[in-house]
DRENLUM-454057 format. One record per atom (N, C-alpha, C, O): x, y, z. Coordinates in steps of 0.001 Angstrom, whole numbers, plus 524288, in hexadecimal, padded with zeros to 5 digits. Atoms other than C-alpha are relative to their C-alpha. Last residue first. Layout:
XYZ
...
//
This chain:
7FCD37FE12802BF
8A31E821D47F02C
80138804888013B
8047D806EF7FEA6
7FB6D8032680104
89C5D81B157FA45
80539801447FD34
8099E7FFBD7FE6B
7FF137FFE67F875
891CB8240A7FDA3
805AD7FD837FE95
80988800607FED6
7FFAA7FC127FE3A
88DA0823E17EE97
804FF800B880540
809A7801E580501
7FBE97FEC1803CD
88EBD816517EC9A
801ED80626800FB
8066D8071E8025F
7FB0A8026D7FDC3
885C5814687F792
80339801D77FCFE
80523805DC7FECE
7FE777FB367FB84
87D7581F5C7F0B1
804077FE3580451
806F88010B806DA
7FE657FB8480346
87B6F818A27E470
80337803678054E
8071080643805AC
7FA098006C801BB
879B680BE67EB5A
80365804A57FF9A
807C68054B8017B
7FCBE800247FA96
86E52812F27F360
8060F7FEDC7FE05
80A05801477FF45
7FF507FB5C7FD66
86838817BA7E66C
803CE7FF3F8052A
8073B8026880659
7FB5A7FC9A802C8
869B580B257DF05
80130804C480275
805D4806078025F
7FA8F802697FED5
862BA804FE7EA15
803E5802797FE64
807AB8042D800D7
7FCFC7FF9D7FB5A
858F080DF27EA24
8050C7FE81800A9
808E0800DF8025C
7FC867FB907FEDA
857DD80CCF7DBFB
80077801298050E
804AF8036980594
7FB937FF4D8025F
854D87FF517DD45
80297806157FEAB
8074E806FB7FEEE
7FA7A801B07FE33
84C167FF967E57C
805027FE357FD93
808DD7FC367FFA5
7FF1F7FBB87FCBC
8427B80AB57DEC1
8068B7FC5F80360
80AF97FE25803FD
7FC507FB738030E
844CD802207D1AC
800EC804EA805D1
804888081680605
7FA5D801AE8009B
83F6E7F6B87DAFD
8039D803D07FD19
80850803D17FE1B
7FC9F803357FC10
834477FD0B7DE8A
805D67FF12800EF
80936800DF803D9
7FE487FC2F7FE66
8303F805737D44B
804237FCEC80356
808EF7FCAE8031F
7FD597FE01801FB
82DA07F6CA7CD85
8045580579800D2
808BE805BD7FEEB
7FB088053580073
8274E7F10B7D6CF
8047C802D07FD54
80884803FE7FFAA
7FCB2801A37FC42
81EEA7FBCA7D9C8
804E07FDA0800B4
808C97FE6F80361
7FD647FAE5800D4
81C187FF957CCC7
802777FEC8805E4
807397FEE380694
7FBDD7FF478051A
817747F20F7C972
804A78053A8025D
809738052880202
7FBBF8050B7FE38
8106C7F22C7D70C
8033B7FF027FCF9
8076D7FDAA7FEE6
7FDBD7FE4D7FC2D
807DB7FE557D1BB
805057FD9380330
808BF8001B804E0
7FB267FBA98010B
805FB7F8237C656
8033C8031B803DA
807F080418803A2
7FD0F803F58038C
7FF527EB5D7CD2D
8048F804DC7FC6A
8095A804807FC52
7FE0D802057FB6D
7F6C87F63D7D715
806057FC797FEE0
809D87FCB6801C7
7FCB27FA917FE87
7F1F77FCB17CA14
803EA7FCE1803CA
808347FBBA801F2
801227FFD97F9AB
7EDE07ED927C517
802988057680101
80704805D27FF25
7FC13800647FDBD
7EB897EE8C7B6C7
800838032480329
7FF66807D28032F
7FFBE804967FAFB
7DEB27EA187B1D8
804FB800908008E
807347FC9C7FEF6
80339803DA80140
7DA3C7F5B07A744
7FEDA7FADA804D1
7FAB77F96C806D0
7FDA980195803AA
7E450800507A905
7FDF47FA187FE50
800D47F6E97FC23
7FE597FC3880404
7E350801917B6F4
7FFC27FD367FB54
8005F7F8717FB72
7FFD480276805CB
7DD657F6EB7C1EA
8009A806F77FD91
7FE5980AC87FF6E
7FF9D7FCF48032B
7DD677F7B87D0C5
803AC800A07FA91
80870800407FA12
7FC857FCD680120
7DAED7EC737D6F1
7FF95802FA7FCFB
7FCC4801CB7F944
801357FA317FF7F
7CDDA7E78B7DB9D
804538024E80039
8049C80576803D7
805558006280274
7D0127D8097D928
7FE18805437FF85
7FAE0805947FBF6
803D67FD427FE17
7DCCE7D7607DE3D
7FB967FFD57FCA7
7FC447FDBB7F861
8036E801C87FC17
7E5A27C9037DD4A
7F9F6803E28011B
7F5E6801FF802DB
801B28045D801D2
7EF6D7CCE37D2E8
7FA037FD7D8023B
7F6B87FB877FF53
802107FF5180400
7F0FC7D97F7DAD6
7FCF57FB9A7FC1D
7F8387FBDB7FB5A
804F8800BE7FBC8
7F6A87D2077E693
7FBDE801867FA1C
7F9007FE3A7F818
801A68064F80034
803727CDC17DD3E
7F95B80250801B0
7F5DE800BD7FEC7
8000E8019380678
805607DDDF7D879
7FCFC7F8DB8010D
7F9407F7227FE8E
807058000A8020A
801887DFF47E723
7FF357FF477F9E6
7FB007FEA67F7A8
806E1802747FD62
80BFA7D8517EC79
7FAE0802ED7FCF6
7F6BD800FD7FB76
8003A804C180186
817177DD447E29E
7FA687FCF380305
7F6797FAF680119
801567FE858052A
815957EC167E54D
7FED67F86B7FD65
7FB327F71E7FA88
805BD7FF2B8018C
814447E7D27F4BA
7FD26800967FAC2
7F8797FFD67F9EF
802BD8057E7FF7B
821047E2837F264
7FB478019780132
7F8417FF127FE6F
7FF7B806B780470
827227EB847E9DD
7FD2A7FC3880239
7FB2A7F8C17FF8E
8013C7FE88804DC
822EF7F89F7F267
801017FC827FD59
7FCD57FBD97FB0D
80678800657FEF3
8262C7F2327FED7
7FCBD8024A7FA78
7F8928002B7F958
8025F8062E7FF41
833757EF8F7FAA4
7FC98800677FFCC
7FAA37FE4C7FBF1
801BC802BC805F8
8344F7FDC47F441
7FE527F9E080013
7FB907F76A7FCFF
805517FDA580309
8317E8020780393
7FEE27FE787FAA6
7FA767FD517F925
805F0800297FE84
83A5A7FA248091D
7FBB3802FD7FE56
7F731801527FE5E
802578060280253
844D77FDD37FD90
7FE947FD6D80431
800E27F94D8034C
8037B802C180464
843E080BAC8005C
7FE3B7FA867FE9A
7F9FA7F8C97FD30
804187FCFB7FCCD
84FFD80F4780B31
7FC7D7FF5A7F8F1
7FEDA7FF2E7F4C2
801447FB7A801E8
858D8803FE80987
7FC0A8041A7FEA3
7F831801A77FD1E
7FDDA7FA0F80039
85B3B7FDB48150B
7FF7F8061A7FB06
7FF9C80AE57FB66
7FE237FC128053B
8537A7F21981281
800408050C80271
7FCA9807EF803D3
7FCEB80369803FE
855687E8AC81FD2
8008F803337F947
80492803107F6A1
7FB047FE767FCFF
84D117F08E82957
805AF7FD727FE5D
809AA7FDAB8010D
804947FA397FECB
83E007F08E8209C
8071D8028A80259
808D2806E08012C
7FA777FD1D80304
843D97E38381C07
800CC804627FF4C
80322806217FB7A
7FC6A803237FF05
838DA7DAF782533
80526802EB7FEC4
808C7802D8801EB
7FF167FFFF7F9CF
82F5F7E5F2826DC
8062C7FD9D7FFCE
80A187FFEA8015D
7FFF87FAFB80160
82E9D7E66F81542
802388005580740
806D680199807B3
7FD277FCD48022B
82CD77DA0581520
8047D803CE800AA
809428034180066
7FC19801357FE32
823FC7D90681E34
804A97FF367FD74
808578002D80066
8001D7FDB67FAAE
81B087E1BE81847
804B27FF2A8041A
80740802768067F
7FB627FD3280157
81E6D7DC8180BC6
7FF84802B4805C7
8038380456807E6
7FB40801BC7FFC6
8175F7CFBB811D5
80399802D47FEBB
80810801437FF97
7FCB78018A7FACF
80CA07D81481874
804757FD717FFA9
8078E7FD9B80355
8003E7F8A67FBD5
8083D7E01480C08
802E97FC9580465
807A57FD5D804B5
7FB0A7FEAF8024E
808DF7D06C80486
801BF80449802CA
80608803B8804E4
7FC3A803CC7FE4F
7FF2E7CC4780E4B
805BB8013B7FDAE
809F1800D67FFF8
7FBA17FF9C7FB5F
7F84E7D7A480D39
8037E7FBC480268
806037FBF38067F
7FB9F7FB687FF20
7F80D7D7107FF98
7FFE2800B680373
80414802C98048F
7F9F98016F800D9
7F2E57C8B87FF8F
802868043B7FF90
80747803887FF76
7FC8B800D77FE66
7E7D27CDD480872
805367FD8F7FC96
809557FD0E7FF03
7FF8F7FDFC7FD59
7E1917D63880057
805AC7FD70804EE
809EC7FF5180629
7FD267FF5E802E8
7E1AF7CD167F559
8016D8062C80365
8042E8096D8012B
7FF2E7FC247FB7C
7D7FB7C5867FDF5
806FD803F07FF43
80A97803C780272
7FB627FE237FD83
7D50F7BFBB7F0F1
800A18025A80330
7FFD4806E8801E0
7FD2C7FD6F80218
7C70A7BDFB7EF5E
805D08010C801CD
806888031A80617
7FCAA800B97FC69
7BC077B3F37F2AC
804828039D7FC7B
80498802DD7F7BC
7FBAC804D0802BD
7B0417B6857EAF4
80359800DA803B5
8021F8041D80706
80092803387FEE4
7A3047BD067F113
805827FAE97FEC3
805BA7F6317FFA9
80264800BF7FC0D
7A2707C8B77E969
7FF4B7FA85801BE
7FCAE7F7F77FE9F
7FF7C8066780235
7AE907CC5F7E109
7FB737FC5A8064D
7FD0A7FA4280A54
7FD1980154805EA
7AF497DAFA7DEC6
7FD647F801801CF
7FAA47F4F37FF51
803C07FD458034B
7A44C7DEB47EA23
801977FDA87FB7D
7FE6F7FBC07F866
8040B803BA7FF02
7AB927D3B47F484
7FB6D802177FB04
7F7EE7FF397F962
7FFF3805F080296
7B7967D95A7F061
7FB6C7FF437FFB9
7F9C47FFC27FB3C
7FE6C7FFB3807D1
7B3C67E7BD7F174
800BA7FC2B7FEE2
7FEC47FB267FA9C
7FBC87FDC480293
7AD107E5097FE88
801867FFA67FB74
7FF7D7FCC87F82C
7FE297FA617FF7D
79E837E34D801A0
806E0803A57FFBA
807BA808607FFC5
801587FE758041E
79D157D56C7FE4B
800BC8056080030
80344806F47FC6B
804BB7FCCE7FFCA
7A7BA7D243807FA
7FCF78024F7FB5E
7FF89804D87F831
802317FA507FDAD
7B2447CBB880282
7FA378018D800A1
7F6A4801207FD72
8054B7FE17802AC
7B5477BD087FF23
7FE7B805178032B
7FCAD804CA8079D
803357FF947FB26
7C38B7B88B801E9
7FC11802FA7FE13
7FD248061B7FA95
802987FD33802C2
7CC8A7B02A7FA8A
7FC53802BB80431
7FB59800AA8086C
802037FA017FCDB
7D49A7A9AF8037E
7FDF3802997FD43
80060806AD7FE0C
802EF7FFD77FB22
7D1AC79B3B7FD64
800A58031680368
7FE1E8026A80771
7FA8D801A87FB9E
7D6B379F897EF61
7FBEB7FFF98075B
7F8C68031A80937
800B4804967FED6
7C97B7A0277E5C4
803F77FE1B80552
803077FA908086F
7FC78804427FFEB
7CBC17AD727E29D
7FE077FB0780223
7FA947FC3780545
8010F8055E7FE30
7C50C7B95C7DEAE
8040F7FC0C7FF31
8074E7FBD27FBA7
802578020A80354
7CDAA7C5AD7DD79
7FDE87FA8B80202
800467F7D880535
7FE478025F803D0
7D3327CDF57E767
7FA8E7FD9A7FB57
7F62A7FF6A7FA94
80203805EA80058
7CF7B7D8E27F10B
802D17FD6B7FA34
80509800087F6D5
7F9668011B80145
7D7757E6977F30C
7FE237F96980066
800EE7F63C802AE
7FC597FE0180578
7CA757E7FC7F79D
8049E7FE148020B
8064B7FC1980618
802538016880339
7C0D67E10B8048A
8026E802E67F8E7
7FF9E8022B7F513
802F37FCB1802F4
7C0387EA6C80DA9
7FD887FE9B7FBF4
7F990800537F9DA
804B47FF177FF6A
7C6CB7DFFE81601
7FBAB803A77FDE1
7F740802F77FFA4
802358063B80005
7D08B7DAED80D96
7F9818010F80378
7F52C7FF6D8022C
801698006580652
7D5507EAA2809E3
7FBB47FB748013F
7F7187FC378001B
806477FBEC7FE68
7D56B7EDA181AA3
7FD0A7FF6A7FA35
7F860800597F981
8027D802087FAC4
7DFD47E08581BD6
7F9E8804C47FEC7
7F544803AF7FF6F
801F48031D80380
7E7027E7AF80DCB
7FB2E7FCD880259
7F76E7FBDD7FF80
804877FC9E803C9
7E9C37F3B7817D0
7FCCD7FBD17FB61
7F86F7FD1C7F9D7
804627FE937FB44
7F1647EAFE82124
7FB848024E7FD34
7F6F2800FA7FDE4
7FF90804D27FFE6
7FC1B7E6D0814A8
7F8E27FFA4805C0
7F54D7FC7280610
803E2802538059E
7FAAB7F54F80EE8
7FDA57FA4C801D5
7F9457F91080043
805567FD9B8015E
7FF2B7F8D181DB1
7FAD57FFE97FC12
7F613800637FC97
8044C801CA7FE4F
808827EE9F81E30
7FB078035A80051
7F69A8018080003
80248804F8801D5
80DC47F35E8117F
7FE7B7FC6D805BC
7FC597F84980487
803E67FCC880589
80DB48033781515
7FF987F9A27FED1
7FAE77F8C27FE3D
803D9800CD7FE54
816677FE4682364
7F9408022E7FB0F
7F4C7803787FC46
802AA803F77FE6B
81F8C7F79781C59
7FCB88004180203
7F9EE7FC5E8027C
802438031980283
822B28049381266
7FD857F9138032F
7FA427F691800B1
8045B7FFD880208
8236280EC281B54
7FCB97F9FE7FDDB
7F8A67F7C17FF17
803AB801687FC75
82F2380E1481EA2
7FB177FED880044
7F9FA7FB06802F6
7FDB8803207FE64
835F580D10812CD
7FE597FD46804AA
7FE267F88F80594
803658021A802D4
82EAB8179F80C3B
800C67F9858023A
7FD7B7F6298013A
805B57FE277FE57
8344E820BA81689
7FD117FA6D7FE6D
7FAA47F7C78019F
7FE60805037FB34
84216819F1814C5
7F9C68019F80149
7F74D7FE71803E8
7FF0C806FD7FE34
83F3581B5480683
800527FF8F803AB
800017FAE1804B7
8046880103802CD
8399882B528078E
8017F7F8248003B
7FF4C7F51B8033F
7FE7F8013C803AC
845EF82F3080FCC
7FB4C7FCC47FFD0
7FA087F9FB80385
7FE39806957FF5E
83FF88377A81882
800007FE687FA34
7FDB7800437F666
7F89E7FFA48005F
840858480F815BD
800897F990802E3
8043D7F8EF805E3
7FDFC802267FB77
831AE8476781C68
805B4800BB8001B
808788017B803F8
800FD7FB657FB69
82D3184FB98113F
803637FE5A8049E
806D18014880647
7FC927FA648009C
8347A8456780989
7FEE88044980208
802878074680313
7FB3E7FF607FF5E
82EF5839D680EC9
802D9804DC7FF60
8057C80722802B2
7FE1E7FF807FB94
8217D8401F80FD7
805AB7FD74801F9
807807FEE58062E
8008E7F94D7FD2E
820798423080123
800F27FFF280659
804478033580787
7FA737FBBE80214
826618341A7FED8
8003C8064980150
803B88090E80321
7FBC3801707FC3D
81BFF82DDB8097C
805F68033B7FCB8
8099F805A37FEB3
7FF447FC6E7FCA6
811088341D802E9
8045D7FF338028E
8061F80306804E2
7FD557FA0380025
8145882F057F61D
80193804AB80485
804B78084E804B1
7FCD37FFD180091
814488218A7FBBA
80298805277FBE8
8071D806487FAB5
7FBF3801257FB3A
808C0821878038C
80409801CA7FCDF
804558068A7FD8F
802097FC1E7FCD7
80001826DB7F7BF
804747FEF58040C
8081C80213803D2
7FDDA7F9EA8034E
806F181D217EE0A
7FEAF804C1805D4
802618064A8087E
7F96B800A97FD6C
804F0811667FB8E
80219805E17FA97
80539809517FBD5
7FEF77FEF97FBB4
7F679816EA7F9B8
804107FE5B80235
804C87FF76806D5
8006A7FACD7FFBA
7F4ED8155C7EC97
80118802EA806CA
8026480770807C8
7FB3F7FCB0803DC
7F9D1808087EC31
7FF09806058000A
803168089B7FFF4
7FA7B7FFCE7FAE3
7F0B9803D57F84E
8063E8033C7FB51
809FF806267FC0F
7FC6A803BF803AD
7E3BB8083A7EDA4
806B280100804D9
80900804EA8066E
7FA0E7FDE07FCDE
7D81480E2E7F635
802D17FBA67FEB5
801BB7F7207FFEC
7FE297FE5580499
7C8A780E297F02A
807C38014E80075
80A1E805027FE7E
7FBD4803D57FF76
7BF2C80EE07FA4B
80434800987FBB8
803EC804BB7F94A
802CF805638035E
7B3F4817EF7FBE3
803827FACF7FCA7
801917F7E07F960
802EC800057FE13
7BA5781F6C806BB
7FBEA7FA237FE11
7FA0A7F6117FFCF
7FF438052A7FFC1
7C460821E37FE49
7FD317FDCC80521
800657FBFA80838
8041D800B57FD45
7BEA182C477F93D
800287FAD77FFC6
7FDDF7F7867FD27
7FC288013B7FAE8
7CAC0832F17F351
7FAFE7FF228033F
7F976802CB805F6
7FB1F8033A80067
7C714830757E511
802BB7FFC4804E9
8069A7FD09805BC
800EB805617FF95
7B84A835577E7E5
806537FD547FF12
8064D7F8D6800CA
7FFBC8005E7FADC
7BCBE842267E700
800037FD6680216
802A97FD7B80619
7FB467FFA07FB81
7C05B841ED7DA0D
8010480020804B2
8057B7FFE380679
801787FDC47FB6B
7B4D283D097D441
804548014980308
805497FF1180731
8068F802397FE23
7B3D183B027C51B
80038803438052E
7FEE3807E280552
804367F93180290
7C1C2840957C241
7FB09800188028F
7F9AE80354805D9
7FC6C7FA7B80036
7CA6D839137CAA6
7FD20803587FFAE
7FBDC8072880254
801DD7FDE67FC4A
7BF8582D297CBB1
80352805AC80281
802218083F80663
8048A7FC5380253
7C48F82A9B7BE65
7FD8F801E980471
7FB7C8061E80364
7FCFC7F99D8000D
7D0A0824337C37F
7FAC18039D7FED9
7FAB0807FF800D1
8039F7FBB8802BC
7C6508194F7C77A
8034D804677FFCD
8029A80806802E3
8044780226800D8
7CED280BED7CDA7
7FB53802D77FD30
7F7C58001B7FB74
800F2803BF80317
7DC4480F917CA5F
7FAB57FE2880050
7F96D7FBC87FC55
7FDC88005B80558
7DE5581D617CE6A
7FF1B7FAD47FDFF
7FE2F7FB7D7F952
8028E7FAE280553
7D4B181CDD7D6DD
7FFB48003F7FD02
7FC158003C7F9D9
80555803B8802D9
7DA398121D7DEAB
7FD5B803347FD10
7FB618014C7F91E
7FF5780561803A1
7E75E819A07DE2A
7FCA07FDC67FE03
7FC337FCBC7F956
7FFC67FDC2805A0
7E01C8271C7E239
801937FAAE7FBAD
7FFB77F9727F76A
805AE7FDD78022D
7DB44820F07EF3F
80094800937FAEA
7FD8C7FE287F812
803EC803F180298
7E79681AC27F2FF
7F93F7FFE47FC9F
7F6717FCFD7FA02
7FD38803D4804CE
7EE8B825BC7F253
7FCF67FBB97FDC1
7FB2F7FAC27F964
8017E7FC9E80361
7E51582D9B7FA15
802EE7FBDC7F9E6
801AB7FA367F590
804B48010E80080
7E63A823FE804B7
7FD89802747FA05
7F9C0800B27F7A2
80072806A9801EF
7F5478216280442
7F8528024E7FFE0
7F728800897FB8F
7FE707FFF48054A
7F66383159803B9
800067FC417FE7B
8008D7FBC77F9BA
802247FB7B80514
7EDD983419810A2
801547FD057FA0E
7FDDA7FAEF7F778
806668031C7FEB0
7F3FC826138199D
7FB99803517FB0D
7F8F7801147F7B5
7FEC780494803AA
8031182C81812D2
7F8CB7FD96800E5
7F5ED7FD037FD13
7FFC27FFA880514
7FFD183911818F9
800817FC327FC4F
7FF597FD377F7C1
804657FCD280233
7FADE835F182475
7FFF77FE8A7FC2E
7FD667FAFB7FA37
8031E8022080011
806D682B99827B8
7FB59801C07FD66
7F9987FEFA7F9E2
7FFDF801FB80613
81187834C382380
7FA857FC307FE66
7F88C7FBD87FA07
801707FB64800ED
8106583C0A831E8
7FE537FE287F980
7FAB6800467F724
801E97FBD77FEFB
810D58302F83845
7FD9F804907FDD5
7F91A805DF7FED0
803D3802EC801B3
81ACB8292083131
7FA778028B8008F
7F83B804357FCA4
7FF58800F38035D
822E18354483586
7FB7B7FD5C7FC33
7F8947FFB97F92F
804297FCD17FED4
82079833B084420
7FD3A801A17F8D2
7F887801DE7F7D3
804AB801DD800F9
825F28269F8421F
7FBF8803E97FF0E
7F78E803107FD57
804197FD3E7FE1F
8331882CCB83D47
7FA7D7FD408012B
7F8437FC387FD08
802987FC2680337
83C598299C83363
7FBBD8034B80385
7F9C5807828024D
7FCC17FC087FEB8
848568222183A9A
7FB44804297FCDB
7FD33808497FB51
7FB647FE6880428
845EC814DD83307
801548067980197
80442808D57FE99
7FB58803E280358
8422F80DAF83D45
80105803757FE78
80448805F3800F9
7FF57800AE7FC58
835D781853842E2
805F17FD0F7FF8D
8093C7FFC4801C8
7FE297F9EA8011D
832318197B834A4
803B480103805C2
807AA8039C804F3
7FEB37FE88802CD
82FA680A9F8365A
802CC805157FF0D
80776804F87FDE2
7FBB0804737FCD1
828DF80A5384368
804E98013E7FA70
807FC804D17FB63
7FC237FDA07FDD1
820588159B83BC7
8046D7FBA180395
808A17FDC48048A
7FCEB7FB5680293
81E6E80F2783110
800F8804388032F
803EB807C5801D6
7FB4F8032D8022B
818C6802E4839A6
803F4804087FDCC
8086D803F97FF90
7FE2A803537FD07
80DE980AE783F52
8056A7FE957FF3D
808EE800FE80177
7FE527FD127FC4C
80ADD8120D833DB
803187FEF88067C
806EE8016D80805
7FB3A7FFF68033C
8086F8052382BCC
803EB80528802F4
808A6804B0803B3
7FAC98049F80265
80136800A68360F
803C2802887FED7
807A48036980189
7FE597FDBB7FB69
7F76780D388376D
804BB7FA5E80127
8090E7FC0480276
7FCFB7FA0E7FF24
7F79880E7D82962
801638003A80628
804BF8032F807EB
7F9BB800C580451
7F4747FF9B8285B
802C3804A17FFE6
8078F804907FF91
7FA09802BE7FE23
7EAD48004B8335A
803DD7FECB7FE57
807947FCCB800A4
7FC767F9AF7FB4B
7E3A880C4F82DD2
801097FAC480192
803F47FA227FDCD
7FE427FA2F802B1
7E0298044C8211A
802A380194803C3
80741802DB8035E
7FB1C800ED800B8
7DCB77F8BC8280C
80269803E47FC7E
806D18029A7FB0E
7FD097FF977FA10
7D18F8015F830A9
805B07FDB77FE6A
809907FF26800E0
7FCB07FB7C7FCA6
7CEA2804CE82368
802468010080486
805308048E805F0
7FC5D7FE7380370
7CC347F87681BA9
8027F8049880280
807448052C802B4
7FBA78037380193
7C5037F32F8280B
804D4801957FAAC
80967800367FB40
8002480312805BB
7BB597FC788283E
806507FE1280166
80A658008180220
7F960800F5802F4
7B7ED8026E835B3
7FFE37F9FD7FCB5
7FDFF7F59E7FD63
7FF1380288803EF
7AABD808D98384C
805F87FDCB7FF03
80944800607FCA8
7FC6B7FD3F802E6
7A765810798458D
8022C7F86F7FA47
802BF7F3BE7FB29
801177FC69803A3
79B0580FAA84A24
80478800587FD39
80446803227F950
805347FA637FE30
79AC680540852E2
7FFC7802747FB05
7FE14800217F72B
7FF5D801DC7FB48
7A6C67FCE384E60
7FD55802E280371
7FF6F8055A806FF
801B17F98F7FCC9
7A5787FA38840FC
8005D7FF3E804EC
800797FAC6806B3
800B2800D67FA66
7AD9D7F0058389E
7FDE3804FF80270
7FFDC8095B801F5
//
């Protein structure tokens, strides 16, 4: 869309409305739980920096590691496209442990907050994928199939066919952990398991959505990065809530005795 002179792309204007969303909301949030909006704020930069970079190196790493050596400069020239959402919730979610603990906040109630407004944001951010035209599916015959522009990456991979709008079934799923996640956001007390929720059920949606991509990222001949990544999810997941638990017991018991 242009508007005189000035250019605006649809993948990026929904880009900055999911950070400016998800910011939004995380501070109302931080605001609840006694942490600070000014806070969010200050964490915002740094997390918008280390989700971009993140995501840069992920697709990298799986789509041309070799562009390490070859051109190294070219690996943060994202300009020319190239930006994986798993690398950029790693990037988010290291920066958020280093600035919990500078901060001296407890890193789960941090991560805690955080976490509903980071899946409508992915869930708003998938809206700028559909129009760009990636994070596309595979041909289909199903009567929403939808035929891309010859000039985007679908329309280049699969010209003229009707294709999974495999965009939108993850933001449909993004908006149902979304709610979710709102609904029991003031109902789980214990400090982590909203955030490992959102970590299992987004880990489970994109393992299903996967099935469906057509330009996923592939290791190790034809296996899905995005599909291991959700393994490890799932799996951290529940071993992270369960030792919470065991940890709090441990410490009732404690108190008690």
């Amino acid at each position: 869309m242009q508007i005189g002179p000035l250019v605006i792309r649809w993948y990026g204007a929904m880009i900055a409305m999911a950070c400016l969303v998800g910011l939004w909301l995380a501070k109302k949030e931080a605001v609840r739980k006694g942490i600070g909006k000014e806070k969010m704020d200050d964490f915002f930069l740094y997390a918008v920096i280390a989700a971009i970079i993140g995501a840069r190196l992920y697709y990298v790493t799986f789509d041309d590691p070799t562009l390490f050596w070859r051109n190294p400069l070219s690996v943060f020239a994202i300009w020319q496209g190239g930006l994986a959402i798993h690398g950029a919730l790693l990037g988010g979610l290291l920066t958020s442990v280093l600035y919990a603990w500078r901060q001296k906040i407890s890193f789960w109630k941090f991560a805690d907050t955080l976490a509903p407004s980071v899946i409508l944001g992915q869930a708003i951010g998938r809206i700028g994928c559909f129009f760009n035209g990636d994070a596309h599916g595979y041909p289909t015959d199903l009567p929403w199939g939808i035929v891309f522009s010859p000039e985007s990456p679908a329309g280049q991979m699969f010209p003229g066919q009707p294709l999974h709008p495999t965009q939108f079934y993850e933001m449909i799923f993004n908006l149902i952990i979304f709610g979710i996640l709102w609904k029991r956001r003031k109902k789980i007390t214990r400090p982590g398991y909203l955030f490992l929720l959102y970590a299992i059920l987004y880990s489970a949606a994109r393992i299903f959505v996967e099935n469906f991509r057509a330009d996923k990222l592939i290791y190790g001949g034809n296996i899905s990065a995005a599909q291991s990544i959700g393994i490890i999810g799932i799996v951290f997941g529940l071993m992270l809530m369960w030792f919470l638990k065991t940890k709090a017991s441990g410490v009732g018991a404690s108190t008690q005795s």
